[in-house]
C-alpha positions in Angstrom: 14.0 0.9 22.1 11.3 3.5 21.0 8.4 2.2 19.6 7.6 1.6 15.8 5.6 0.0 13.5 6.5 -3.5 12.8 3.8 -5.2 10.9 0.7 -3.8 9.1 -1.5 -6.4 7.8 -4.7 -5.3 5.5 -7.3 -7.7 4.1 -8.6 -7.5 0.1 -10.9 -8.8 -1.2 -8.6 -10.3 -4.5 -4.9 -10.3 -2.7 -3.8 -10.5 -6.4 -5.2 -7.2 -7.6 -4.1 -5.7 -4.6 0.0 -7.1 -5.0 -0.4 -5.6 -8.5 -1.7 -2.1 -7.0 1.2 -2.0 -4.1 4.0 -3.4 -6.2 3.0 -0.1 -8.5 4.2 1.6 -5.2 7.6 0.0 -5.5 6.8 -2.9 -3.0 8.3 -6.2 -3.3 6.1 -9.4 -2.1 6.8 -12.4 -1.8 3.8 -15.4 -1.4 3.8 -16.8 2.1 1.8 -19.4 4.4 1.7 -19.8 8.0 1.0 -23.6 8.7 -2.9 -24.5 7.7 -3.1 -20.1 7.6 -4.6 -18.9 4.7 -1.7 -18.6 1.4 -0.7 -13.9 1.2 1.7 -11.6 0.3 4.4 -10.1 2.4 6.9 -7.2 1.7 9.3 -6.9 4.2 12.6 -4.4 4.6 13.8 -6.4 7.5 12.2 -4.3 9.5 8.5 -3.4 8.6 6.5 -6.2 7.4 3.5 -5.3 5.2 1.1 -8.2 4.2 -1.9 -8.8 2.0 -4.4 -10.8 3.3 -7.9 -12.2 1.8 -10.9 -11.1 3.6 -13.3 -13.9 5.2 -16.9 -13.2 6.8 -14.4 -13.2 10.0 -11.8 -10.7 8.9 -13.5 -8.4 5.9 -12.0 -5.6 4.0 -11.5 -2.4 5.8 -11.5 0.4 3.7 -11.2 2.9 6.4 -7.5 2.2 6.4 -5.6 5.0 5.6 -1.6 3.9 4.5 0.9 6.2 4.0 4.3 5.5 1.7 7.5 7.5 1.7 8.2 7.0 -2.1 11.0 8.4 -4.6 8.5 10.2 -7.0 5.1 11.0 -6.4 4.4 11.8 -9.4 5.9 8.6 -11.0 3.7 6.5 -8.9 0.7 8.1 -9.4 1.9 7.8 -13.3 2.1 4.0 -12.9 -0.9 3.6 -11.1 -3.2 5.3 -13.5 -1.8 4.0 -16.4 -2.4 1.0 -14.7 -6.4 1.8 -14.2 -6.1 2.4 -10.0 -8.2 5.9 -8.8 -6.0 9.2 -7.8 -8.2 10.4 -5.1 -5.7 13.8 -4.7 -3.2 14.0 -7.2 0.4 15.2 -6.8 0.3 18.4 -5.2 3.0 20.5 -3.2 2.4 20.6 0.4 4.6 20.9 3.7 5.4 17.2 3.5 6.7 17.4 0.5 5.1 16.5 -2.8 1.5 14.3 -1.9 -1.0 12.1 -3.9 -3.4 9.9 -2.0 -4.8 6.8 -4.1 -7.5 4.0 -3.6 -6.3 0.5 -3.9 -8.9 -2.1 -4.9 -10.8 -2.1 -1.7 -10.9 1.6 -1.5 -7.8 2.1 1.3 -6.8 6.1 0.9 -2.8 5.3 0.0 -1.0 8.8 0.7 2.3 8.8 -1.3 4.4 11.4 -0.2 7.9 12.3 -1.6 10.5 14.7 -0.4 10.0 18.2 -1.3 11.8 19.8 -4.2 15.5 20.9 -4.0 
């Protein structure tokens, strides 16, 4: 089996601002706890698990994350996040990928979008 991602877990510093911000993307989270863990929010295609975490003085935020989301419409996302009140660091824009935006979630984590080029 080659290897994949499986699981990328980031910490916030409000998990709920942050659901709001990634369910913009078109993710779907669901509250979860892990025994005496601390209570987050998962999205999960069976496959990838992404999960919101608060930060603690152990585990702080760590804005130097950079995510990256295959999405339907760029340009719709973006859309939804402004009119929403989240930053568009790069807005959409043509490129080789297809079309690309990168946004800032509450804790400042560059979110590229990318959809698939043009027809």
């Amino acid at each position: 089996m080659p290897t994949r991602p499986n699981l990328t877990v980031i910490r916030c510093a409000d998990i709920d601002a942050s659901a709001v911000f990634y369910r913009l993307t078109g993710l779907e989270f669901e509250k979860h706890r892990h025994g005496t863990g601390p209570e987050h929010y998962a999205a999960s295609d069976g496959i990838w698990t992404f999960e919101l975490y608060p930060a603690s003085a152990k585990f702080p935020t760590g804005g130097s994350a950079r995510i990256g989301f295959a999405v339907d419409s760029c340009d719709e996302v973006v859309g939804r996040l402004q009119g929403a009140g989240f930053s568009i660091e790069v807005p959409p824009t043509d490129s080789l990928w297809g079309r690309r935006a990168v946004a800032l979630d509450p804790d400042g984590h560059r979110v590229e979008l990318t959809s698939p080029p043009s027809q």
